[in-house]
N, C-alpha and C positions, 0 to 999 in steps of 0.2 A: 515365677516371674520376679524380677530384682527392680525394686525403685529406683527411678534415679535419684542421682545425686544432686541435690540442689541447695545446695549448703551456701551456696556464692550467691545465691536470690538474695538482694535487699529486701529490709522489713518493706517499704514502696512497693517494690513488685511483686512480692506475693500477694500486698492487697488486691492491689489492680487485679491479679488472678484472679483471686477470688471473687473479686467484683465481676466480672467477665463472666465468669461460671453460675452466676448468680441471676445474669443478664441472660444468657443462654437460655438458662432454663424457664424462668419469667417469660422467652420467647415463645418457645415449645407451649408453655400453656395456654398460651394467647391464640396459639395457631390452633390446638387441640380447640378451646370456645369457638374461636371462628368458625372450624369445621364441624358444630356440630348447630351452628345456627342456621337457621332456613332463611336465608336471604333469595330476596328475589332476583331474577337476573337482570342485569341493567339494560335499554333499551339503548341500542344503538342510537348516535348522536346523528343528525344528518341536518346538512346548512342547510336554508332557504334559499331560495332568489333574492329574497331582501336583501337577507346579510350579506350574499357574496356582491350584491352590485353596491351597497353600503360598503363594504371593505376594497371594494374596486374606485369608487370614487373618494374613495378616503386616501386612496395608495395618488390615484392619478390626480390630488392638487398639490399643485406647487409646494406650498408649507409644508407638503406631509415632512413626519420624522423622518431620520434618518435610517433609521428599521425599518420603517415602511417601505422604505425609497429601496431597501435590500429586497425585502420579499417581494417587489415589483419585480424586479431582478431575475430571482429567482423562478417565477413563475413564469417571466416570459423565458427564461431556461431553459422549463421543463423539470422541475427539481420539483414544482408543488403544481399545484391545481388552487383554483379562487378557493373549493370549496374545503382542502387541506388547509388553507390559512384559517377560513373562519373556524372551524373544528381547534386550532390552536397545533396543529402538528408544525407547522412550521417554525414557531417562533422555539424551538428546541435547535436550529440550524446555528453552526459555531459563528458563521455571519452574524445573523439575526441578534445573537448574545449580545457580539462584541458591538455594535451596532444600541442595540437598548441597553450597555452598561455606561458609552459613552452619556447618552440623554441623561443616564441617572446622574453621570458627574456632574453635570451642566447642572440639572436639578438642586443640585448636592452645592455647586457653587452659590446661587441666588440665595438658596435656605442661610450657609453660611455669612453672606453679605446681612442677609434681616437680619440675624445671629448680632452681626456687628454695628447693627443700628443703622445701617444704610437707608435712605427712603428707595420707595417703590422706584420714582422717576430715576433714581441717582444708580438704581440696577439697573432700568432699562436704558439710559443712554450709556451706561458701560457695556451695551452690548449694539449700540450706533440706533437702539427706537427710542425716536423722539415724537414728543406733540402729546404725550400721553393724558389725557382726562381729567385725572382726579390721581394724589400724591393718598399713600395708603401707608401709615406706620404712626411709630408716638414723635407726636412735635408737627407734625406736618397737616394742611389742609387741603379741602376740596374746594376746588374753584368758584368763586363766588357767583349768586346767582344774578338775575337782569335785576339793576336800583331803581330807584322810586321813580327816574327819572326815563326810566324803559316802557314804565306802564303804558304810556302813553302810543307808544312805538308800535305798528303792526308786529306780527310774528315774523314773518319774513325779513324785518330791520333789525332785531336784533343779533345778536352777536353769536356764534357758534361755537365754542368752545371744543377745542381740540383739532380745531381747523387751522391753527399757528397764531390765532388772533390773540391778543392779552385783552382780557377784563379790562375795564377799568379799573379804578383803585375807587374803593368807595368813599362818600362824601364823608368826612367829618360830620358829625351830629355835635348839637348843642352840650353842656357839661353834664356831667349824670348824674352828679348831685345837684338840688335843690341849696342845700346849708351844708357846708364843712363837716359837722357834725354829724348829721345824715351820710351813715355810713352802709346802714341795710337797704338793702331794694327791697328785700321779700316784704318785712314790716314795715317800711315807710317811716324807720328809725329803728334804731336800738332797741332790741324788749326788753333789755336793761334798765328798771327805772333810776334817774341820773341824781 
């Protein structure tokens, strides 16, 4: 038997061979362990009722994803069954992919916008939701609560927040210091002695 000739291999790819060969074999022993371990055999996976009518009412609201909104599709098809979605056989369909890689972009957008310092409110009205709660990031607050002058006010009168109404702006309070000088709160002055 004649070797061949391989004189024209770069020193690169004869590593790589060699690496390959190395990986191979590393394989073969992994398989030989495996096959001499006593594992138990796995128990078939089977949905419940819950889960399929949880992944059925998950598919049938409005908001659901856009994947969902596919395997809805799909299974009124005839391509799945409720209880091949919950088992996860479905979400392997090239739909279902393309469908949950869009979401990730979307995902992948908002992540980048915090990345850039965006507030929370300042993502969602770039995507037209407005009225949102409470502003979530550095520099920005959560809506202030009912003022001194609320206490007074049954529950029912005051203000709802996130229903399009604006706060008030709250009162000015008296000066915070006492003397000029008086510059700590914590101590009630300076612990500096002066």
């Amino acid at each position: 038997m004649s070797e061949e000739d391989d004189s024209w291999k770069s020193p690169a790819l004869r590593e790589a061979e060699a690496q390959l060969d190395e990986a191979l074999v590393r394989s073969d022993e992994l398989q030989d362990e495996i096959d001499q371990m006593n594992l138990p055999p796995l128990e078939p996976r089977v949905a419940t009722e819950e889960q399929v009518e949880a992944v059925k009412a998950q598919a049938d609201d409005p908001k659901a994803v856009p994947a969902m909104r596919v395997i809805k599709q799909l299974v009124a098809g005839g391509e799945f069954t409720w209880e091949d979605v919950v088992l996860g056989k479905a979400y392997a369909h090239p739909r279902v992919q393309e469908a949950m890689a869009t979401d990730l972009g979307q995902f992948r957008e908002v992540y980048q916008e915090f990345e850039e310092g965006h507030t929370f409110d300042e993502v969602l009205e770039a995507r037209g939701i407005s009225g949102a709660m409470t502003s979530i990031g550095p520099g920005t607050t959560a809506p202030a609560g009912p003022s001194a002058d609320d206490e007074d006010a049954s529950f029912e009168e005051r203000p709802v927040f996130g229903s399009g109404d604006t706060p008030p702006a709250p009162k000015p309070k008296g000066p915070r210091h006492a003397r000029p000088d008086d510059d700590d709160d914590y101590f009630g002055g300076s612990p500096f002695p002066g």
